[in-house]
KENU-795093 format. One record per residue (C-alpha): x, y, z; residue number from 0; residue in one letter. Coordinates in nm, 2 decimals, always signed. Layout:
# residues N
+--------+--------+--------+-----+---------+
!      x !      y !      z ! num ! residuo !
+--------+--------+--------+-----+---------+
!      X !      Y !      Z ! NUM !       A !
...
+--------+--------+--------+-----+---------+
This chain:
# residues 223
+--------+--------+--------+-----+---------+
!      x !      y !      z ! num ! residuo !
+--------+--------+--------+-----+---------+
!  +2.87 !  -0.02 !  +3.90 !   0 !       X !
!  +3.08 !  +0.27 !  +3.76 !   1 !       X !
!  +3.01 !  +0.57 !  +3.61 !   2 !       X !
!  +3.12 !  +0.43 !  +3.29 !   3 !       X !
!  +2.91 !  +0.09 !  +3.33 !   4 !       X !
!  +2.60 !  +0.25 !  +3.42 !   5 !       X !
!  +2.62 !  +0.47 !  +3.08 !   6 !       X !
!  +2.70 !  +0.09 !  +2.87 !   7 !       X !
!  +2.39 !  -0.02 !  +3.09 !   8 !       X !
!  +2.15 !  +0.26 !  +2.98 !   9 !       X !
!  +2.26 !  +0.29 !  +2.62 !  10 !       X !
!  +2.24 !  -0.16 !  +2.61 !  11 !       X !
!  +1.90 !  -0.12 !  +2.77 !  12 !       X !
!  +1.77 !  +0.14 !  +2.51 !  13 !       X !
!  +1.84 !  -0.06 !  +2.22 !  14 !       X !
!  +1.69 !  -0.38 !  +2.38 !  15 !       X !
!  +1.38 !  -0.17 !  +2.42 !  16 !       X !
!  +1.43 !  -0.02 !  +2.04 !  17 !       X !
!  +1.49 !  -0.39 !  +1.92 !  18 !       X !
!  +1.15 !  -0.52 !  +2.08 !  19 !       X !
!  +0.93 !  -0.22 !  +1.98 !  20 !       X !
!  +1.02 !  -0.31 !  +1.59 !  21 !       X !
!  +1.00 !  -0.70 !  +1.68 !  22 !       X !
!  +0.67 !  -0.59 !  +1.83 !  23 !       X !
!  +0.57 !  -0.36 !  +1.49 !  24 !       X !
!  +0.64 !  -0.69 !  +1.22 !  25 !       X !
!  +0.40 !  -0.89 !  +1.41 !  26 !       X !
!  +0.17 !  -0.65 !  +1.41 !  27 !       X !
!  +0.16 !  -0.53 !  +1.05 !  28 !       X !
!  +0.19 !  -0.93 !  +0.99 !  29 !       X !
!  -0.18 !  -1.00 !  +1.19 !  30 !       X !
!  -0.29 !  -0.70 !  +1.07 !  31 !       X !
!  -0.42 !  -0.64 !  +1.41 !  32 !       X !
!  -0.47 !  -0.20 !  +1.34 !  33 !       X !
!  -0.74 !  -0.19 !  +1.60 !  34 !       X !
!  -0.54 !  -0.34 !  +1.88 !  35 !       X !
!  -0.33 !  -0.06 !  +2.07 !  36 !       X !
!  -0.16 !  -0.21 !  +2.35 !  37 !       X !
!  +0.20 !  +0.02 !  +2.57 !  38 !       X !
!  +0.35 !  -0.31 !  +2.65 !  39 !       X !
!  +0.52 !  -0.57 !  +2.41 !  40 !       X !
!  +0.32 !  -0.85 !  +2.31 !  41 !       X !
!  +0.48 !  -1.04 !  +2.02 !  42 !       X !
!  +0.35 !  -1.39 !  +2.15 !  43 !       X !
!  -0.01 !  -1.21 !  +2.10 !  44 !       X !
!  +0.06 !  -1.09 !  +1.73 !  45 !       X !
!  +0.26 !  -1.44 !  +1.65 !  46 !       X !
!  -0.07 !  -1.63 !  +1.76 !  47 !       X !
!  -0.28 !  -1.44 !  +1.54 !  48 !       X !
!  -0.07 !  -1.47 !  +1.24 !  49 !       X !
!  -0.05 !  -1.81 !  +1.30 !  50 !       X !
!  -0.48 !  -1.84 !  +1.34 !  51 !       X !
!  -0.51 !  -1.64 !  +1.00 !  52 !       X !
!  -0.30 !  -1.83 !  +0.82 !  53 !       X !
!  -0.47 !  -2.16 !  +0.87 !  54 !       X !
!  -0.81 !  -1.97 !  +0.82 !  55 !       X !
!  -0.67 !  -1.87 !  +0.52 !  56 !       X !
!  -0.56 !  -2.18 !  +0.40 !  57 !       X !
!  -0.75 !  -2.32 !  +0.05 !  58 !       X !
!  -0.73 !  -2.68 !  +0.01 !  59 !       X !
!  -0.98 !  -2.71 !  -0.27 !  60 !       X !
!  -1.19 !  -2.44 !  -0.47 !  61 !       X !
!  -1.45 !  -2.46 !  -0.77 !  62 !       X !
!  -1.35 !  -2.24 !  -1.03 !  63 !       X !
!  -1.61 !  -2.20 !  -1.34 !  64 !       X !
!  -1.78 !  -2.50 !  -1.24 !  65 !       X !
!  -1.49 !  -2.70 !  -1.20 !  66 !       X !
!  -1.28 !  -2.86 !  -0.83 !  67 !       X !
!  -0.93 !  -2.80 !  -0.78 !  68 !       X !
!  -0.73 !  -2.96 !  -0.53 !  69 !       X !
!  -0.37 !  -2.98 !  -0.62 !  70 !       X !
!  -0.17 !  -2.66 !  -0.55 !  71 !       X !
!  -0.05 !  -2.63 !  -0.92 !  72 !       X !
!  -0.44 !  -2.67 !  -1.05 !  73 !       X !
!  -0.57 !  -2.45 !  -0.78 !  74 !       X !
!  -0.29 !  -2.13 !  -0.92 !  75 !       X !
!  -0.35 !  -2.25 !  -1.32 !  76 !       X !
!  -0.73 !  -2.15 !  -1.24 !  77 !       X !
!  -0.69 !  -1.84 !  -1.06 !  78 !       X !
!  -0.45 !  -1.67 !  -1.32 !  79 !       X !
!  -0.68 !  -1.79 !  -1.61 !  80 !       X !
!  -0.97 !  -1.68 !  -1.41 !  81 !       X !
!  -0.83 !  -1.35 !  -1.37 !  82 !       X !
!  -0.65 !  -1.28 !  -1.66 !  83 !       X !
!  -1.02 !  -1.34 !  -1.81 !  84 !       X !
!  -1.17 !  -1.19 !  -1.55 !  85 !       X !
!  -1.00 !  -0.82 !  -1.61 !  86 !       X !
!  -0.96 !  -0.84 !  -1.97 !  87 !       X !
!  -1.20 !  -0.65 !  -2.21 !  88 !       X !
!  -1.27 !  -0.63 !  -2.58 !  89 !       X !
!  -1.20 !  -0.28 !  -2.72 !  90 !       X !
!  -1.47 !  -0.14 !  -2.76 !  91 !       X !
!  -1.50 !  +0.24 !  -2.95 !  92 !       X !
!  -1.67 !  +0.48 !  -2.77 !  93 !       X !
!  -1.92 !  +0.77 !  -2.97 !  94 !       X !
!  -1.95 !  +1.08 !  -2.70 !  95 !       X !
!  -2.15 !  +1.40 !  -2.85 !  96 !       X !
!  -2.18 !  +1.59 !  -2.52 !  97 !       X !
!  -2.26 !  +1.95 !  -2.54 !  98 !       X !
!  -2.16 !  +1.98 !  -2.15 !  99 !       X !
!  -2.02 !  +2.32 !  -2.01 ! 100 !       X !
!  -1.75 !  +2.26 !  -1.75 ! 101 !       X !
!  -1.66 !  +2.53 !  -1.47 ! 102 !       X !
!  -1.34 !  +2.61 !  -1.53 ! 103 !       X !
!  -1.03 !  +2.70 !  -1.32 ! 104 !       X !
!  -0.88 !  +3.04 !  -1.32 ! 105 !       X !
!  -0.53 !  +3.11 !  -1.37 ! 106 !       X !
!  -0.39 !  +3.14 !  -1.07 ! 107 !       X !
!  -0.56 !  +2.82 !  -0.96 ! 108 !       X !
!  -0.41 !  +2.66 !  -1.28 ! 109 !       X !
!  -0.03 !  +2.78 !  -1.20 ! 110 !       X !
!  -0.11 !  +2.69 !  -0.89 ! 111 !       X !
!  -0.19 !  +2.31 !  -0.97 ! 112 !       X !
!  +0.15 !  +2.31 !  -1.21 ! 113 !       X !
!  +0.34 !  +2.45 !  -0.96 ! 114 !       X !
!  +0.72 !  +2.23 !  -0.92 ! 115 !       X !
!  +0.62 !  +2.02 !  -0.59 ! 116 !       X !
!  +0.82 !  +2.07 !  -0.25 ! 117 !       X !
!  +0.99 !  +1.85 !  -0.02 ! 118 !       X !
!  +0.74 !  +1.94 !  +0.25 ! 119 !       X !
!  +0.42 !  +1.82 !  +0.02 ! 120 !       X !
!  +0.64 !  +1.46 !  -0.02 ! 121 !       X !
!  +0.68 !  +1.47 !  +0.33 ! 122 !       X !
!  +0.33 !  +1.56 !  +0.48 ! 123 !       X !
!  +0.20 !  +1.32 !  +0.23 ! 124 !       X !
!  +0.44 !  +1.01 !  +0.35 ! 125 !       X !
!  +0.33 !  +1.10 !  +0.70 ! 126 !       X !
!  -0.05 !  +1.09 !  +0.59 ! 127 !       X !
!  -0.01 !  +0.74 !  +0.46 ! 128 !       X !
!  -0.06 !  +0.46 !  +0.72 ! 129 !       X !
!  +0.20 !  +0.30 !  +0.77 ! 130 !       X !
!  +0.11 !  -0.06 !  +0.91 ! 131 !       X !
!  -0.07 !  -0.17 !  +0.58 ! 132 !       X !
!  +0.06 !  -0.41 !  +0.37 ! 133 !       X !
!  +0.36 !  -0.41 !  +0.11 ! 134 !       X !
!  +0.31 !  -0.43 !  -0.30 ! 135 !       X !
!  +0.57 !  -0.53 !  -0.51 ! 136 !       X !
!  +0.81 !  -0.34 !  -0.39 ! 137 !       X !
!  +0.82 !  -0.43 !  -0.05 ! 138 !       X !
!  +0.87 !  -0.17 !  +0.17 ! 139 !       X !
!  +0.59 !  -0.03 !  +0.37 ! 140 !       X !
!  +0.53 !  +0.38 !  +0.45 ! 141 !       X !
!  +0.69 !  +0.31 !  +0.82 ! 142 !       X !
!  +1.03 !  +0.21 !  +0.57 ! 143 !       X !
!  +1.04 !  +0.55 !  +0.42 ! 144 !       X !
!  +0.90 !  +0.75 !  +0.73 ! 145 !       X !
!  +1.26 !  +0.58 !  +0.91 ! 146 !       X !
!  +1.47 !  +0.63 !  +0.64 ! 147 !       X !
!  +1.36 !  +0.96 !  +0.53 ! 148 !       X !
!  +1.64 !  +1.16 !  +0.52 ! 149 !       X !
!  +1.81 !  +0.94 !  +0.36 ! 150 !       X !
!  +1.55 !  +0.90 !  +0.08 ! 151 !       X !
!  +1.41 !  +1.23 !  +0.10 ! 152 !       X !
!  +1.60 !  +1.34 !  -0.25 ! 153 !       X !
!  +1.57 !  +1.05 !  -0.44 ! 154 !       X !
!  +1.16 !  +1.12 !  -0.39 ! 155 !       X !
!  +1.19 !  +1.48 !  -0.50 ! 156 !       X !
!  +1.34 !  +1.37 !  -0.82 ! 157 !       X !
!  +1.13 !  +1.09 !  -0.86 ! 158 !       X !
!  +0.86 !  +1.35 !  -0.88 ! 159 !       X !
!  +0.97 !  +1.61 !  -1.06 ! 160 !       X !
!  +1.10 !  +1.35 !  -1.35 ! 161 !       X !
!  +0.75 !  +1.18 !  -1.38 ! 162 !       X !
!  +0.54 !  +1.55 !  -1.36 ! 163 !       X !
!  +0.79 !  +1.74 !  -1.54 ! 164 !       X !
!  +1.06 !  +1.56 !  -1.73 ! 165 !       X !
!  +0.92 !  +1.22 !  -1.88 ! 166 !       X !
!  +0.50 !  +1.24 !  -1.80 ! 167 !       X !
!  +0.55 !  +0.86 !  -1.73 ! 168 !       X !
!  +0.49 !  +0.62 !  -1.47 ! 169 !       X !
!  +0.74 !  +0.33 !  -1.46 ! 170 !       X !
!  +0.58 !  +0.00 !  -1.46 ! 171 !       X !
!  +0.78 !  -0.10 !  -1.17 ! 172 !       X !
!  +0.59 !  +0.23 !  -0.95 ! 173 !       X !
!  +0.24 !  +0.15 !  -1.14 ! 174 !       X !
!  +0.25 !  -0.26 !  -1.10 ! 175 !       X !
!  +0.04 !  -0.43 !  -0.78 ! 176 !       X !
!  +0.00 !  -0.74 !  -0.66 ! 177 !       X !
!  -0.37 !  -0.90 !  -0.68 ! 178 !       X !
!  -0.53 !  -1.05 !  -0.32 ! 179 !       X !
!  -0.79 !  -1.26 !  -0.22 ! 180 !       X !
!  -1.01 !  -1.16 !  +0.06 ! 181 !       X !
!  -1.28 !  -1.40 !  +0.15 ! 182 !       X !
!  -1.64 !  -1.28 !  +0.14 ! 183 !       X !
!  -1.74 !  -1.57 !  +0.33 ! 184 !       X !
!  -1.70 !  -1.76 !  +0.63 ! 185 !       X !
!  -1.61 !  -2.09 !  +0.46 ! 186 !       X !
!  -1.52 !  -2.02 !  +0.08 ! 187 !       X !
!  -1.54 !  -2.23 !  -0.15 ! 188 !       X !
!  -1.60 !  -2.08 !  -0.48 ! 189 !       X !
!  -1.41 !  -1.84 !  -0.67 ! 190 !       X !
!  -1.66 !  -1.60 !  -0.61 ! 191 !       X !
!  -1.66 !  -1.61 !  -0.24 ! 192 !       X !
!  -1.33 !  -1.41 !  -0.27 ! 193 !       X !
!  -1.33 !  -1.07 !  -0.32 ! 194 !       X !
!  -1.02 !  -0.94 !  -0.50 ! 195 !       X !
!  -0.82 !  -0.62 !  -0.40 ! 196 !       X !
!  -0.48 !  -0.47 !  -0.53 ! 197 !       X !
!  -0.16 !  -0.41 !  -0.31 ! 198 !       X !
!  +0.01 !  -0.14 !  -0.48 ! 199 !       X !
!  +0.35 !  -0.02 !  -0.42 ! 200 !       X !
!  +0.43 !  +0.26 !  -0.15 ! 201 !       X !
!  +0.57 !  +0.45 !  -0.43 ! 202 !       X !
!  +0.25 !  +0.47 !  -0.60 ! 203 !       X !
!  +0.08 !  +0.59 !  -0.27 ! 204 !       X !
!  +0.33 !  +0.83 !  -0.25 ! 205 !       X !
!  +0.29 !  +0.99 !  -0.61 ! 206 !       X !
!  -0.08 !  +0.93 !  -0.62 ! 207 !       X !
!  -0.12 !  +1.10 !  -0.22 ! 208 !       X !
!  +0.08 !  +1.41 !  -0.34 ! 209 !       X !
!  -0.13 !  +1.44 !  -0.64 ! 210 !       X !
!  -0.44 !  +1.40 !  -0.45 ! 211 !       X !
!  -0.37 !  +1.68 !  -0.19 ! 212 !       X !
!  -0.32 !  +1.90 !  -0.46 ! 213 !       X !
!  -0.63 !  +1.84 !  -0.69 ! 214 !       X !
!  -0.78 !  +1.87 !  -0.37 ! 215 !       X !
!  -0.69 !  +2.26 !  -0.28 ! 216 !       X !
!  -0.88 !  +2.35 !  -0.59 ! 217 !       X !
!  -1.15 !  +2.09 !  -0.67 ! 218 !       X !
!  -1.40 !  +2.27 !  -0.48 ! 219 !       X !
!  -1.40 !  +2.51 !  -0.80 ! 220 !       X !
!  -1.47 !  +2.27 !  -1.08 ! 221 !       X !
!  -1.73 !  +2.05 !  -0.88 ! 222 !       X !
+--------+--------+--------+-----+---------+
């Protein structure tokens, strides 16, 4: 080989490697394997186990408020009245007389807390996220904006900054989730063998994570 061939062979053999790793990275996040941490590649591993899950996973008939549902149609109809039940509540009005004394923060702690944010709290808070768990609505997970951060570093900044210090609002879009199942039980059943859980955006993470590691250099002082 020539000089100039052996060069096209390492950069060709670089991006085969690059193109398997994040081949290797989808299956993973899709088993959901997090415990398993392997060098090599081992997609026909992580395709198995997707594959193993998702006939566990499969419902082909479940008893919802004391009645069976078997067709796929019936089987959605009940879970989204279930659930709209389910997490709706009657207003109810509250009657608090609480004589309670609170520690309160001084006022450098207080500037401190209302302080504009910086890029390098996004940042270290993006990088404190894990980034193999599953995608909300949005769907891009933490590894998305971890890759593409310098291209999405300023957009975040702003994103901030508007919703802490410009409009005090959280779009529905950054504050809307996506409502799983996880069975409780070997065999399930029953509506109640499922435990739900949210999957909310990585936007949210993000807001929520740099808010956190704030409240958090000054919490000790209130609690």
């Amino acid at each position: 080989l020539t000089e100039q061939e052996r060069e096209e062979l390492k950069k060709l053999n670089v991006e085969l490697w690059e193109a398997i790793k994040f081949k290797e990275s989808i299956w993973r996040q899709k088993s959901r394997m997090t415990w398993l941490k392997e060098g090599d590649a081992n997609c026909a591993f992580f395709h198995g186990e997707v594959k193993i899950k998702a006939k566990r996973k499969m419902v082909y008939s479940l008893k919802i408020g004391g009645h069976w549902y078997k067709e796929p149609k019936e089987i959605k109809e009940g879970l989204y009245n279930f659930f709209k039940n389910y997490f709706n509540c009657p207003a109810r009005k509250w009657r608090m007389e609480l004589d309670l004394k609170f520690r309160m923060l001084n006022e450098e702690m207080a500037f401190r807390l209302e302080e504009p944010f910086l890029m390098e709290e996004i940042k270290e808070a993006v990088w404190s996220c894990d980034e193999s768990k599953a995608t909300g609505p949005d769907g891009f997970n933490l590894c998305f904006f971890r890759k593409s951060w310098e291209i999405l570093k300023e957009d975040l900044f702003r994103l901030m900054h508007d919703i802490f210090f410009i409009s005090g609002k959280l779009e529905k879009s950054i504050n809307s989730s996506f409502i799983t199942l996880i069975p409780k039980v070997e065999n399930p059943n029953e509506i109640l063998d499922f435990r739900p859980i949210c999957l909310v955006s990585s936007l949210y993470k993000i807001v929520s994570k740099v808010l956190s590691r704030r409240i958090r250099e000054v919490v000790g002082e209130v609690v």
